[in-house]
Every structure is written in structure tokens, then in C-alpha cells.
C-alpha positions in Angstrom: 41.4 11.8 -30.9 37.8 13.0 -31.1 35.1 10.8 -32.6 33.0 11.8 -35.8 29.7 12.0 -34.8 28.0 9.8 -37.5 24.8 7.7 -37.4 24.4 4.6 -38.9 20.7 2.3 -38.4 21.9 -1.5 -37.7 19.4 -3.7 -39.7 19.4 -6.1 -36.9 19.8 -6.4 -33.3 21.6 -9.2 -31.4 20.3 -8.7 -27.5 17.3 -9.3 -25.8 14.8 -7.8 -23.9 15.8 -9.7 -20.8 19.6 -8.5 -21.3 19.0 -4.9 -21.4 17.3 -4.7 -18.0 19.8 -4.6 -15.4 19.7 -7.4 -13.0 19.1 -4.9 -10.5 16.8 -2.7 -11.7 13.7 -2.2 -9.1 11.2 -3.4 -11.5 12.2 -7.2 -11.3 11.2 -7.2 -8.2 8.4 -5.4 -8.6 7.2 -8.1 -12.2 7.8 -10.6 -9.9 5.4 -10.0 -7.1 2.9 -8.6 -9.9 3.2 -12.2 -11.9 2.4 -13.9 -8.9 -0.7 -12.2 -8.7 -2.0 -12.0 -11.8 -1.3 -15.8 -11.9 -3.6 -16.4 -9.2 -5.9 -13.6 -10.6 -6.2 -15.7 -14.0 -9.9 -17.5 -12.9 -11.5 -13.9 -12.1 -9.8 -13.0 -16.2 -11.6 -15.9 -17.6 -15.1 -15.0 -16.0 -15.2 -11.5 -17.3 -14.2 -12.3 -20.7 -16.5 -14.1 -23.3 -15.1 -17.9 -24.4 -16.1 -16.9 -27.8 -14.8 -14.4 -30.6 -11.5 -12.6 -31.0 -8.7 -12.9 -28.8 -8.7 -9.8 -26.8 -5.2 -7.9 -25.3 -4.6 -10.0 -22.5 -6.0 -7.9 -18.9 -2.3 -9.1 -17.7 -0.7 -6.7 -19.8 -3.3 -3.9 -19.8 -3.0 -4.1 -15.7 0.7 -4.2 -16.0 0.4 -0.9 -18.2 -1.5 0.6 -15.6 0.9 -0.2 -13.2 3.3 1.5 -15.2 1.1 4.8 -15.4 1.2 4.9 -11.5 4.5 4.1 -11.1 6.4 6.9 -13.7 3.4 9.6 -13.4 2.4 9.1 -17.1 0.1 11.4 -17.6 -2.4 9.9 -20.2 -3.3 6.1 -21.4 -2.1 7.4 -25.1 1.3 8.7 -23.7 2.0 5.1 -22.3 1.5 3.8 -26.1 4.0 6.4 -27.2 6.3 5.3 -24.7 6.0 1.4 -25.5 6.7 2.7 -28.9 10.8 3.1 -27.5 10.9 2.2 -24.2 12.3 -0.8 -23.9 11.5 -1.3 -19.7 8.3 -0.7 -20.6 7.4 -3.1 -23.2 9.6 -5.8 -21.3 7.9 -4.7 -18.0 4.3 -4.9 -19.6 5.3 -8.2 -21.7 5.7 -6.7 -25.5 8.3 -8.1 -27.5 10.8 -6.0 -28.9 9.2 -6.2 -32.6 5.2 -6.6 -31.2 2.8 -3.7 -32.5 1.9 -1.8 -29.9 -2.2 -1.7 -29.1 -4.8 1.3 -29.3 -5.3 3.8 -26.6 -8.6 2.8 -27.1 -8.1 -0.5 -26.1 -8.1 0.8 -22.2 -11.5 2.7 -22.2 -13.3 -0.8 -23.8 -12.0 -2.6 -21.0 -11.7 0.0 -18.3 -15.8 -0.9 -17.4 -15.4 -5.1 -17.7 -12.0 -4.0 -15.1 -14.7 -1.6 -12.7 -17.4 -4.1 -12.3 -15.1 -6.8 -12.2 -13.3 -5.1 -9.0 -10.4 -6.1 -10.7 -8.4 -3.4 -8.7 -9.4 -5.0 -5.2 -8.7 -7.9 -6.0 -4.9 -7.7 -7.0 -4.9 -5.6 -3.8 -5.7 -8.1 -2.5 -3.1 -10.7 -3.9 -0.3 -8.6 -3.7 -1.4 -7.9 0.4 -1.6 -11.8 0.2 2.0 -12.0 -0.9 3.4 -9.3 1.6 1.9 -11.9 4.6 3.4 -14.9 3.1 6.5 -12.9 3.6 5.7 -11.9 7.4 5.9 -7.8 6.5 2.3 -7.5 7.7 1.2 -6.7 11.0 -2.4 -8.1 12.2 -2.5 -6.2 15.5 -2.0 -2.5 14.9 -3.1 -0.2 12.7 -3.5 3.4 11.8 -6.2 5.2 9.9 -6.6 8.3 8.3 -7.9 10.0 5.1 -7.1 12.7 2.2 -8.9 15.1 0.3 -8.8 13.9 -4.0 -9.7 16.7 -5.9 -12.2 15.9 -8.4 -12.2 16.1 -12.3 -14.8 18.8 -12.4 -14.4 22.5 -12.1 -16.0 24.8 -9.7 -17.8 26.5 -12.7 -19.7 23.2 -13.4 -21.1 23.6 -9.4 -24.4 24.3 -10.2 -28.2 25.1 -8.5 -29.9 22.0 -8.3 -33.0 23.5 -9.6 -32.1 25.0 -12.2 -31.8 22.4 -14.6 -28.5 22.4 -15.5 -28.6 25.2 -17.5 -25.6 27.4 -17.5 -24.5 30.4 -19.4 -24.4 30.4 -22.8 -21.8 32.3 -23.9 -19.5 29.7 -24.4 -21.1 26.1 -24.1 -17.1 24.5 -23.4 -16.0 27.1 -21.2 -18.9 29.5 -20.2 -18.4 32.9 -18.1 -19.4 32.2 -14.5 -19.2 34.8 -12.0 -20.3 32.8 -8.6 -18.5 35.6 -6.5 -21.2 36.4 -3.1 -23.0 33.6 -3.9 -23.6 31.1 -0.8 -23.2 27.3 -2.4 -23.0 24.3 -0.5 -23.8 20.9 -1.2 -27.6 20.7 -0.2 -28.4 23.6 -3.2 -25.6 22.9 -5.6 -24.3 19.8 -7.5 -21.7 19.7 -10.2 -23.0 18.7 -13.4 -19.6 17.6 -14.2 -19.1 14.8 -11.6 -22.6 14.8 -10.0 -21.1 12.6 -7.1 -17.9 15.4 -6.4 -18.5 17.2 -3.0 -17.6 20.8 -2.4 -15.0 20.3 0.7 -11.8 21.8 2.3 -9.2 20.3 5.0 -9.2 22.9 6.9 -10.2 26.7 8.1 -8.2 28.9 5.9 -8.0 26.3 2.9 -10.1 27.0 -0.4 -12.9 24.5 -1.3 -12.6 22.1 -3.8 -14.8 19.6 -5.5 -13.2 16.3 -4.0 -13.9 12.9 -2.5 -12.3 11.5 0.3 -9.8 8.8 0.1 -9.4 6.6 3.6 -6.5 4.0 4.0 -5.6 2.1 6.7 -2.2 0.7 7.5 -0.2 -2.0 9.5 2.0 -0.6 11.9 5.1 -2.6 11.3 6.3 -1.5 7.8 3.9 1.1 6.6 1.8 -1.0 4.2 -1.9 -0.7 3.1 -3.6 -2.8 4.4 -7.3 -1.5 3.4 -8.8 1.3 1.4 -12.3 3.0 1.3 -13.3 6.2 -1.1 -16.3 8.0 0.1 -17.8 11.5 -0.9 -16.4 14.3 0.8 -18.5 14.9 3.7 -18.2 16.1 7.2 -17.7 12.4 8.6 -16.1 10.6 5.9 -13.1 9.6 7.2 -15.0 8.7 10.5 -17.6 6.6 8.5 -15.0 4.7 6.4 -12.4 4.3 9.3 -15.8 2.6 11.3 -16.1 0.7 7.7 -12.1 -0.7 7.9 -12.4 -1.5 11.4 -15.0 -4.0 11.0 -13.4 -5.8 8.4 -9.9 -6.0 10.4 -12.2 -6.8 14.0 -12.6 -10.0 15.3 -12.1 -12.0 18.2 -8.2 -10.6 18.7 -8.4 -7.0 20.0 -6.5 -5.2 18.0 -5.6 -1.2 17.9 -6.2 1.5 15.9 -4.2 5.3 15.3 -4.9 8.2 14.1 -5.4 12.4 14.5 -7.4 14.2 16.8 -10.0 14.6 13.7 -11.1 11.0 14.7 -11.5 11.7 18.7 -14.7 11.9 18.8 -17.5 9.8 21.4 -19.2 8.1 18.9 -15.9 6.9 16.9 -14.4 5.8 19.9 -17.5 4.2 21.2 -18.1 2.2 18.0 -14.5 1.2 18.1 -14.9 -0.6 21.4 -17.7 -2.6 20.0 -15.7 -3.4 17.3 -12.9 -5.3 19.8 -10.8 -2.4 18.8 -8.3 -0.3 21.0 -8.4 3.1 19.9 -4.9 5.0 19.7 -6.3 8.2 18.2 -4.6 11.7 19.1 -6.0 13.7 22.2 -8.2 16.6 21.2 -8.3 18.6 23.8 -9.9 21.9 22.7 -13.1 20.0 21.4 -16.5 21.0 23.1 -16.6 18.1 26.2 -13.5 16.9 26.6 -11.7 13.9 24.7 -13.3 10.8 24.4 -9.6 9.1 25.7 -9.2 9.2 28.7 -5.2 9.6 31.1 -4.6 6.0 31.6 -4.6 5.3 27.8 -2.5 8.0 27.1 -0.1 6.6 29.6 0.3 3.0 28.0 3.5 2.7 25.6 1.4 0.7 23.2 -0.5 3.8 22.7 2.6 5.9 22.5 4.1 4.0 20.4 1.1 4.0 18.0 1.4 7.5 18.1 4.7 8.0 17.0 3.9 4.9 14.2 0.8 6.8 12.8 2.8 9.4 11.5 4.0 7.4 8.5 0.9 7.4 7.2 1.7 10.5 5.2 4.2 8.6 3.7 1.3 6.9 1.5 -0.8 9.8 0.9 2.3 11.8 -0.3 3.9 8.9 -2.4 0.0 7.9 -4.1 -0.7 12.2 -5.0 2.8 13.4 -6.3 3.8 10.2 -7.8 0.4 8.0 -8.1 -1.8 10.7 -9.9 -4.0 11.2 -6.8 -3.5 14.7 -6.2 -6.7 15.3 -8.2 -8.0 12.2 -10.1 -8.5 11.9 -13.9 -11.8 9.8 -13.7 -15.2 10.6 -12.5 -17.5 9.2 -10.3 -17.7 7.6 -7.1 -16.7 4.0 -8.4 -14.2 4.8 -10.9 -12.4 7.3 -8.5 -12.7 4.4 -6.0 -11.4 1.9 -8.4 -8.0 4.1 -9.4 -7.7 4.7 -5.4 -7.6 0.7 -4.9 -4.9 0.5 -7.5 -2.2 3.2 -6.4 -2.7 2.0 -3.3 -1.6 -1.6 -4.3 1.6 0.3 -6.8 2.4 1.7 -3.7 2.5 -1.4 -1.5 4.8 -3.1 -4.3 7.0 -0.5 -4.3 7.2 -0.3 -0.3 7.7 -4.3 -0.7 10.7 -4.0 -3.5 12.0 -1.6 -0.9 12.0 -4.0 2.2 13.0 -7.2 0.2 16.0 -5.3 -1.0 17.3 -5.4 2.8 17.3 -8.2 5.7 14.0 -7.7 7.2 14.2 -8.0 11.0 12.4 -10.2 13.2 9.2 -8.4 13.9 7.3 -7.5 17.6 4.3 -5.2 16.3 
């Protein structure tokens, strides 16, 4: 017999939050690894926040609504309130109770700048990379680096002479007519006066130019995880420069290696590699003016091909941290911020490559 379809509201409710997430729903073990951190984060909390006046939201649950932004692809910080409005994962991932009032929007953007200058972002990186060692899924001798094109929150129209002031058309002040068609811009004459810090930049011939910066990663070898980020304006040798940058903070007294593309086989990258104690595993370039800088006999070496055919899941990140993590073209501006909102997709994604691994027997490890 068919049902009537007839709504009634219940004037109470008899489960909890806890009952209604599945036991094996992929965010336990993602709050779990998150608590961990933030517990050990809770001494960095109480230096950015005054021991005097009202009680603030506590930074716990404002990160942990962050993370959620990163992990579902919410779109905007006054979406996510909507959502914890009804969404009962979300308020018991984020730590609401079912009958709590949800906070402002506003509430992120007054402590978005204590979070920036507090690095908050590198260091739960940091903790959550701390947590993936304790559990032996990190490798400490090979690597592979490479970097990504973030298209800026500016528009070409707000690319701009330098000289002139600032001063476009007036037509329409929000969205003025700009016709910038024959004109030769590049970044010595022209500045956006959106996101002064943006830099006009493509990946390759063919490809259109975009106002962008350049995100650089570099991961371990053994299971794909991030191991180090640096976010530099788009120029000519960004990913060069910060690779150079991530190598001396992973080089020591164990020689260690390094992958990547024929963009990074160059003299001077390789050279300053070596100095570093670091084996360079980068791709063969062998169309560039004077030869590659890596020479037969490293090409010959299975550590080297097998960095090669490692380095490849480095794509994995970059595609995971733009179609999922927002990064296809960032919602913030300015070098520090973008930097900042790099750092923390980079650390969703490394929980969500650890819930992944935990999940299965993880096999003894050689890299």
C-alpha cells in the first residue's frame, strides 16, 4: 500500500551528533588527526589572543571550518554558515552542537589577519606532517619538486601603466571599458591595481596570460605527501628559485635526491643542488641551448629512474588542491595571503592522502 506523503515537525530529537556520523565516514579520521594538531597548536592560540575581554570563537573551530571550505569546494566563508545552519557533519566536524547558534561570516575576516601573521597555516602543516612521520608514511630521502600557475583575484582590465597613476576609464568606475588590444604590457610597465603583487604569466607558448602567482610544493617520494610549500610571484624563475628555497631546508648532512621536469634542468639549478648535498633527478632537456646539465651516467642509475617515474604523482596534488581545494584561481590577494591559503590546502590535502593510507595496511617502506 502506498504511503501518504504527510509532514509532521517532532518537538524533540532523541540522537546525537556522534550517532548520526557513520562510523566509517572519512572525516573521523580526518577530526582525529586534525585534534591532534590543534591540541598541540593550543600554546601558539593563546599567544595571539588577548588574556583579557570577551571570549572569542575558539581558532579550533574557525580552522576546522576552513578545513571544511577546502575539503567540499564551498565557495564562500557565508555559504559555510548557511550550511552549519543544517548540516549536521558539518557542525559535528567543526564542533557545534546540534542546538548552538551558528557565528557571523564576519567572524572569519576579524581573525583571518591575527591567523596570517600568526602563520597559523604553516604551522598545522607542520603538525599534521609531524603526525604522518610518527606514522612512518614519510620519506626523508627522496623528493620531487615542481610548481603551478594560481590565477590571481584581479582581472586583466585592472593591469595597468605604472605611470599613469592608476587612473582608468571612467565610464564605469566598477567595471570600466578597457580596450588593451595592440598594446605591448609586461610586468616592467604594467601593474595591476587590483593585486599589485599579481604577475602577468603563462605556462607555456600557445597558453593565454594570466595575472597569477606561482605555487611550488615539494613531495616525499614514498606516498605522495607534501612535504614543503613556497608561493612566489610569477616570474621566469620561480619555481627554480623556490625549489633552491625547499632544498635547503630538506639538505643536510644525508644526501638526499630531488625530481622534477626538464623546466628545472638548467646549470645553475643543478649546480646549486650539489652544494646543497642534493642529487638532482630532474628530466633531460635535450633541446635547450648547451646541452643538459645531467649528464649519461645519472640517467643510467635506477634511483634516478625510479625518481622519474615517482615524480609524476606530483600532479596528483596540484589537480586535487585546484579542482577540489579552490586553487585554480585564489579568492584572496596578495602575496602573503595567497601564500597563507596555499599552506592550508596543502595540509587538507595531506590529511586526506593520510585518511586514504590509514584506511589500508601500509607496507613496509624502502624509499
Amino acid at each position: 500500500m502506498r504511503g501518504e506523503d504527510q509532514s509532521q515537525d517532532n518537538l524533540f530529537s532523541y540522537g546525537t551528533l556522534e550517532e548520526r556520523i557513520p562510523s566509517d565516514h572519512p572525516l573521523r579520521a580526518i577530526r582525529r588527526i586534525v585534534d591532534e594538531a590543534l591540541r598541540r597548536l593550543s600554546p601558539d592560540f593563546e599567544v595571539l589572543y588577548s588574556p583579557h575581554g570577551r571570549p572569542s570563537i575558539p581558532p579550533e573551530r574557525l580552522l576546522r571550518g576552513l578545513l571544511l571550505m577546502v575539503l567540499y569546494s564551498v565557495r564562500s566563508e557565508r555559504r559555510l554558515m548557511e550550511d552549519l545552519n543544517y548540516n549536521l557533519l558539518y557542525r559535528w566536524f567543526v564542533g557545534l552542537g546540534m542546538d548552538e547558534v551558528v557565528w557571523d561570516a564576519t567572524v572569519f575576516s576579524k581573525n583571518r589577519e591575527r591567523f596570517i601573521d600568526g602563520e597559523v597555516a604553516r604551522r598545522f602543516f607542520e603538525e599534521v606532517l609531524a603526525d604522518a612521520r610518527e606514522r612512518n608514511l614519510v620519506s626523508n630521502d627522496h623528493f620531487t619538486v615542481d610548481g603551478t600557475l594560481i590565477e590571481a583575484w584581479a582581472s586583466l582590465k585592472s593591469f595597468q601603466p605604472k605611470d599613469n597613476g592608476g587612473q582608468g576609464p571612467k565610464d564605469d568606475p566598477g567595471n570600466p571599458t578597457v580596450n588593451f588590444h595592440g598594446e605591448k604590457r609586461s610586468n616592467e610597465t604594467h601593474q595591476s591595481t587590483t593585486d599589485p603583487e599579481a604577475r602577468l604569466a603563462r605556462k607555456g607558448d600557445g597558453k593565454e596570460s594570466k595575472l597569477s602567482y606561482c605555487g611550488n610544493v615539494l613531495m616525499e617520494n614514498r606516498h605522495g605527501l607534501i612535504v614543503d610549500t613556497e608561493l612566489m610571484p610569477a616570474t621566469g624563475t620561480a619555481e627554480r628559485d623556490a625549489a633552491v628555497e625547499m632544498a635547503d631546508r630538506i639538505g643536510g648532512s644525508r644526501r638526499v635526491t630531488i625530481g622534477g621536469d626538464k623546466a628545472y634542468d638548467t646549470r645553475g639549478f643543478v649546480a646549486k643542488l650539489r652544494e646543497l648535498n642534493v642529487t638532482p633527478h630532474v628530466t633531460q632537456n635535450v633541446n635547450r641551448s648547451g646541452g643538459s646539465a645531467i649528464d649519461g651516467r645519472m640517467t643510467r642509475s635506477e634511483g634516478y629512474r625510479e625518481s622519474q617515474r615517482r615524480r609524476k604523482i606530483i600532479e596528483e596534488a596540484f589537480g586535487w588542491m585546484k579542482t577540489v581545494g579552490g586553487q585554480r584561481k585564489t579568492k584572496y590577494r596578495g602575496l602573503w595571503r595567497v601564500g597563507w591559503i596555499f599552506t592550508f590546502a596543502a595540509t587538507a590535502y595531506n590529511l586526506v592522502r593520510m585518511r586514504t593510507l590509514l584506511a589500508r595496511p601500509v607496507q613496509a617502506a624502502t624509499a
